[in-house]
C-alpha positions as CSV (number, residue, x, y, z in Angstrom):
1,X,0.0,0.0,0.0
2,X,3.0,2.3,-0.1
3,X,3.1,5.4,2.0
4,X,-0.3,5.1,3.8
5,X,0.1,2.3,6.3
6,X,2.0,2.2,9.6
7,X,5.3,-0.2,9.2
8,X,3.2,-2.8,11.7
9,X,0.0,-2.9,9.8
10,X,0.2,-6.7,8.7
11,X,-0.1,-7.1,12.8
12,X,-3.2,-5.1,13.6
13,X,-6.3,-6.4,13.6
14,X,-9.2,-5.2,11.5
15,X,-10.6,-2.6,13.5
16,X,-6.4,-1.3,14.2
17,X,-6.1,-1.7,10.7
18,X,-8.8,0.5,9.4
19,X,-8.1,3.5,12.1
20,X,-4.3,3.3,10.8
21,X,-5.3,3.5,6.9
22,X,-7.8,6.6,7.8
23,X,-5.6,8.3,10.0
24,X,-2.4,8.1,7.1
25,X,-4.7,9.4,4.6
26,X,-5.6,12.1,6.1
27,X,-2.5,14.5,4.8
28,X,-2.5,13.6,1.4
29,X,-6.4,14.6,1.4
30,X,-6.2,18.0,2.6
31,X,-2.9,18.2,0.5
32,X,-5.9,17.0,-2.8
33,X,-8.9,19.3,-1.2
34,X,-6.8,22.6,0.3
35,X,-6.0,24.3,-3.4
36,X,-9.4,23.6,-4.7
37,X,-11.3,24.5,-1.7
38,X,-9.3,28.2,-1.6
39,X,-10.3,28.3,-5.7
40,X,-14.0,27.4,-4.8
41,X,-14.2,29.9,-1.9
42,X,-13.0,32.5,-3.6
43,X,-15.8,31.9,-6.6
44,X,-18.4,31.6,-4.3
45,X,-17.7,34.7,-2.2
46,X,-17.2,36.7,-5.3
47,X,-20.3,35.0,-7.4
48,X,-23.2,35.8,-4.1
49,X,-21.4,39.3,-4.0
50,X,-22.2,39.8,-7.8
51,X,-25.6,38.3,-7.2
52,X,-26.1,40.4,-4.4
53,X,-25.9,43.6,-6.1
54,X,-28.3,42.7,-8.6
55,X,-32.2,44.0,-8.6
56,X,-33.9,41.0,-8.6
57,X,-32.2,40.9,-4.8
58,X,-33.0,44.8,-3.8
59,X,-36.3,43.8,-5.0
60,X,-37.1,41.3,-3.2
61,X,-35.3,43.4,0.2
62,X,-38.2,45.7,-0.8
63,X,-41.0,43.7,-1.0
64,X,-40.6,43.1,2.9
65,X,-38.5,39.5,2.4
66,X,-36.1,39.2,5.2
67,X,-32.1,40.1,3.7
68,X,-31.3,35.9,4.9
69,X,-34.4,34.7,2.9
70,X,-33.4,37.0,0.1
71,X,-29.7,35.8,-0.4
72,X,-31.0,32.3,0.1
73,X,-33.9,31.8,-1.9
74,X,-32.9,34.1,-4.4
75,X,-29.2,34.9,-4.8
76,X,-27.1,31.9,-3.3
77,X,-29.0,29.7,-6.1
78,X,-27.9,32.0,-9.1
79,X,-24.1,32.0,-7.6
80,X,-24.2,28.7,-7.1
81,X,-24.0,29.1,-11.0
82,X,-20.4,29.5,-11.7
83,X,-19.4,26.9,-9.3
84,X,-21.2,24.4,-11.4
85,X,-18.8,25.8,-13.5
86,X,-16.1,25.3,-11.8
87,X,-17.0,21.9,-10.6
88,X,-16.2,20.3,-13.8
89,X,-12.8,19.6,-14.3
90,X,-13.0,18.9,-10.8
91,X,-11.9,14.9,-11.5
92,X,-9.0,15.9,-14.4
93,X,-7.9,18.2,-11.7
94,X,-7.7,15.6,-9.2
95,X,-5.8,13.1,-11.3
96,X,-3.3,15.8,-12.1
97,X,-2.8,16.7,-8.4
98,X,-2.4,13.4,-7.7
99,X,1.1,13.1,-9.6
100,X,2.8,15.4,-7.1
101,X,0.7,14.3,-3.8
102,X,1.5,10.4,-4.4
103,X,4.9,11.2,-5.2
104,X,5.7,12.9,-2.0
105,X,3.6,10.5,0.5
106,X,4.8,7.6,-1.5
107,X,1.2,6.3,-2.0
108,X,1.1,3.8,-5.1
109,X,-2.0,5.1,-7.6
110,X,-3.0,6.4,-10.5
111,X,-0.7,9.4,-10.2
112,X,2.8,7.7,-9.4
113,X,2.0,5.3,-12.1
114,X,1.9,8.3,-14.5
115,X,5.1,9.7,-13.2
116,X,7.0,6.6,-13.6
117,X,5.5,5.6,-17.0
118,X,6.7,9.3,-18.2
119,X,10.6,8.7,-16.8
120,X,10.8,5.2,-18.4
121,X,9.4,6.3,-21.4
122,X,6.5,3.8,-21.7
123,X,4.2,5.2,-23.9
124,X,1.4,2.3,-24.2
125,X,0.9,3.0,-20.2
126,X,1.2,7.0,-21.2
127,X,-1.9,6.7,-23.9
128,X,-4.0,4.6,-21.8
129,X,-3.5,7.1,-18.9
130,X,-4.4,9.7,-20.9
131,X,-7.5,7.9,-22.4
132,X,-8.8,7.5,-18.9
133,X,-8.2,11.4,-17.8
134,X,-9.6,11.6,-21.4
135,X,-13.2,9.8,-19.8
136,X,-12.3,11.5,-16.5
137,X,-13.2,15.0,-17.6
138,X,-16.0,13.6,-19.9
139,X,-18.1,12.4,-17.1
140,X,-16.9,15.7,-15.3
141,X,-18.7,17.9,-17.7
142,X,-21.5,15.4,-18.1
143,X,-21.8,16.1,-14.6
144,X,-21.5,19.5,-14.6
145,X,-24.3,19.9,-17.5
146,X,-26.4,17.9,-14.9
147,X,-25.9,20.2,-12.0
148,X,-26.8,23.1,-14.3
149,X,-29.9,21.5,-14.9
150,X,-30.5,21.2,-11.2
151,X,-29.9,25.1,-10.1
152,X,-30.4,26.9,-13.0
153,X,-34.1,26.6,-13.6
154,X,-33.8,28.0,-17.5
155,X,-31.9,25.1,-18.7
156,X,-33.9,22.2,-19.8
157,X,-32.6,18.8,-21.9
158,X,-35.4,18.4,-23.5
């Protein structure tokens, strides 16, 4: 298993052994989730303060609606927009971070395979890497046109 497990994890028991697989991967996942979460934070603050700002919002302020029901039910749906957006080369993203972070914890995947296949130059391992981050940001827009569907009520597949 590489980098992840204790040097005494053949000896644990089950219950041992699980605690000591979570508890090694929890670096490497904030080292995946820190940069992405800082890149989504910063387009969600700056998408609700655009929608803020908007009429549709000062109208509804007007109208007598509470300033929480207004940025919920109205503007925190419309920023929620551009992080759809965002969202979808969320898994080619991943694979690509996962070069460095597997490399540095020493964790055998997808990621250290691609590193080692690029050094020894094999190029059949290369191609069918890059068919599968190929598919990987394929289903990432697929999934991405499916959220849009979901919070932007004017898109329809129809």
């Amino acid at each position: 298993m590489g980098g992840i497990v204790s040097d005494n994890y053949d000896d644990l028991g089950a219950g041992a052994k699980v605690v000591d697989f979570l508890w090694h991967l929890c670096l490497p996942m904030i080292c995946y989730m820190i940069g992405e979460f800082a890149v989504m934070t910063q387009l969600m603050k700056n998408s609700l303060m655009d929608e803020l700002n908007k009429e549709y919002v000062r109208t509804a302020l007007v109208k007598g609606l509470s300033y929480r029901r207004a940025v919920w039910k109205h503007a925190f749906r419309n920023a929620l927009i551009p992080m759809v957006t965002g969202s979808a080369d969320l898994f080619t993203i991943m694979f690509a971070g996962s070069m460095f972070v597997e490399r540095v914890f020493d964790i055998d995947g997808m990621g250290l395979l691609f590193y080692t296949s690029t050094v020894s130059r094999d190029y059949n391992v290369l191609m069918g890497l890059v068919v599968l981050t190929s598919v990987l940001t394929m289903l990432g827009r697929l999934f991405a046109d499916i959220l849009y569907v979901v919070f932007d009520p004017r898109i329809r597949f129809s």
